[in-house]
C-alpha positions as a Python dict, from the first residue, in 0.01 Angstrom:
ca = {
    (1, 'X'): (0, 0, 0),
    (2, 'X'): (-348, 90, -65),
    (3, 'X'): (-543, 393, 97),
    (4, 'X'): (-756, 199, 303),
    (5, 'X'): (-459, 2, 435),
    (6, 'X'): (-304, 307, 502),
    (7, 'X'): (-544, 482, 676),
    (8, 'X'): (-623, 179, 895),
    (9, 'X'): (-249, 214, 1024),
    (10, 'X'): (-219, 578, 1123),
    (11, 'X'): (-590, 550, 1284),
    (12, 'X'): (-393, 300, 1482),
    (13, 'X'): (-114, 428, 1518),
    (14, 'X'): (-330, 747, 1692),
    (15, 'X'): (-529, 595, 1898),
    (16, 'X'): (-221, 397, 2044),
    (17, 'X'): (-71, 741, 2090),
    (18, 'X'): (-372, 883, 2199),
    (19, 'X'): (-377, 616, 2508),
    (20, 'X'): (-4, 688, 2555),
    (21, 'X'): (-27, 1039, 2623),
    (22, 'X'): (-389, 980, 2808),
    (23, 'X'): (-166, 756, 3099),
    (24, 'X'): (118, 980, 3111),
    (25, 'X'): (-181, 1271, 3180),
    (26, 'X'): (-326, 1066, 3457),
    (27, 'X'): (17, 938, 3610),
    (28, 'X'): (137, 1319, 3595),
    (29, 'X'): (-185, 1440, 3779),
    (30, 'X'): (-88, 1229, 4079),
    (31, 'X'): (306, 1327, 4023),
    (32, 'X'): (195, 1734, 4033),
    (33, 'X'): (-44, 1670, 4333),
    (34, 'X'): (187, 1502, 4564),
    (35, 'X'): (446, 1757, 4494),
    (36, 'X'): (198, 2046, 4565),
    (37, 'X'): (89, 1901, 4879),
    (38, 'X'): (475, 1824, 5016),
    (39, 'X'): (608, 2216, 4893),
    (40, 'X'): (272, 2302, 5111),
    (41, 'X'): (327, 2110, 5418),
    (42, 'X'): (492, 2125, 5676),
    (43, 'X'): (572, 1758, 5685),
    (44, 'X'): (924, 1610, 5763),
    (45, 'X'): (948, 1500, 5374),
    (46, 'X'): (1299, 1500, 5309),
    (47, 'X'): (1412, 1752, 5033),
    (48, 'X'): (1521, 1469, 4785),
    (49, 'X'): (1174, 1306, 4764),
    (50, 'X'): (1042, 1607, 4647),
    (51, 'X'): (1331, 1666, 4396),
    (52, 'X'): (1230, 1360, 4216),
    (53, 'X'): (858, 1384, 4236),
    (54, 'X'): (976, 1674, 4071),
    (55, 'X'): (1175, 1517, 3793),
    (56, 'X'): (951, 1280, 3752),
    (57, 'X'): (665, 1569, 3653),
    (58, 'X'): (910, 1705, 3414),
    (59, 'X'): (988, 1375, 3283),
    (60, 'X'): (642, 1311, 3224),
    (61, 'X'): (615, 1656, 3052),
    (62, 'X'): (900, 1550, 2792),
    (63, 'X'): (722, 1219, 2698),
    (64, 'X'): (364, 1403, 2686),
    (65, 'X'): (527, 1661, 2408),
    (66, 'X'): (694, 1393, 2242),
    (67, 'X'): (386, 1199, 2231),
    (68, 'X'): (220, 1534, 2092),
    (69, 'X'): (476, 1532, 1765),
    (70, 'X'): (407, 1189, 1676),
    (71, 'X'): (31, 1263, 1665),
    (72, 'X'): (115, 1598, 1455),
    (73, 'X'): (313, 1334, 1226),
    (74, 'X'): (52, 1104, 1206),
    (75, 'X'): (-243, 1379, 1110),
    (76, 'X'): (20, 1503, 913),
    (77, 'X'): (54, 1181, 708),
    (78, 'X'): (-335, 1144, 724),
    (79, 'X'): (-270, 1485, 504),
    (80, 'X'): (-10, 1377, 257),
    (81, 'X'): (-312, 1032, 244),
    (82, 'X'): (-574, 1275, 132),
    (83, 'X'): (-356, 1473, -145),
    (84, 'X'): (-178, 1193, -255),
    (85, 'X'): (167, 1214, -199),
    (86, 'X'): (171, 939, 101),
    (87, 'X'): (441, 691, 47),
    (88, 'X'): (641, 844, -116),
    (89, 'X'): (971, 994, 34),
    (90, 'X'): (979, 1406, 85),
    (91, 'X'): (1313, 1449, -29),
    (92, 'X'): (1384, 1175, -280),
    (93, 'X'): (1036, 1146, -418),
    (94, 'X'): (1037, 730, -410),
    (95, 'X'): (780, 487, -306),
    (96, 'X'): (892, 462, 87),
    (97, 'X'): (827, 70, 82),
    (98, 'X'): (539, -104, 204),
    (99, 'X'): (746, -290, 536),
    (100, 'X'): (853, 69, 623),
    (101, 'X'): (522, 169, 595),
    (102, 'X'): (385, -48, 814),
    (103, 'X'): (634, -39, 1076),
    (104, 'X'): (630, 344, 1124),
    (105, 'X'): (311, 459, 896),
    (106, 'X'): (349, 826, 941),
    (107, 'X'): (720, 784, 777),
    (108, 'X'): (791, 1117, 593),
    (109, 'X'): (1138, 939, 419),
    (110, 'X'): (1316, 652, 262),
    (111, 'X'): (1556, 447, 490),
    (112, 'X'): (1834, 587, 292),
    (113, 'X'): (1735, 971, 336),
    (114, 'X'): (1599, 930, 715),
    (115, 'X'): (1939, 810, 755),
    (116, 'X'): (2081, 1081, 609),
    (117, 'X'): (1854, 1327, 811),
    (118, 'X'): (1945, 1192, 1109),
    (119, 'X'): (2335, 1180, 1046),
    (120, 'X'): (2273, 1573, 957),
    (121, 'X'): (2074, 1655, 1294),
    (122, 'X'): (2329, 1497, 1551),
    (123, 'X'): (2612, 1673, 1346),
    (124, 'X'): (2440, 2012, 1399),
}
């Protein structure tokens, strides 16, 4: 894949995520306003509603940190772009593969060693 190709794809890739994490933001600022204003009151709001206003703030949280990595991976492959090393795998040093490249541009690995890396972190 050529640089320009590349660089197209993460730019998309972060402005997708960008717009992700910019509507969980919004959502959660309605989410952490409704819960201030029920733990304030003194309104008849029964204790479960704001238990999942509650996990739905935290929920929120999770996907907004999540959200945060994959832009850190993406910057991170706009990185390995710049110095030359994109597209190939970290721990195998192969050409990752154009499709895989595509579908996930900020891949760091092969299919074969992302594989592996994942078989290593659930066993840990």
């Amino acid at each position: 894949m050529n640089t320009t190709t590349a660089r197209k794809l993460l730019m998309q890739e972060r402005q997708r995520l960008e717009r992700v994490r910019s509507g969980v933001v919004g959502e959660l600022g309605g989410v952490a306003e409704r819960v201030v204003v029920a733990e304030s009151s003194g309104s008849d709001e029964h204790p479960a509603d704001a238990g999942s206003e509650r996990f739905e703030r935290e929920k929120d949280m999770s996907i907004i940190v999540n959200v945060d990595v994959e832009i850190h991976e993406v910057d991170t492959a706009l990185n390995r772009l710049a110095d030359g090393s994109y597209g190939r795998c970290e721990i195998c040093h192969r050409p990752i593969g154009e499709p895989r490249l595509r579908a996930r541009p900020a891949a760091r690995f092969c299919v074969s060693d992302q594989a592996r890396v994942e078989r290593s972190v659930r066993s840990a």
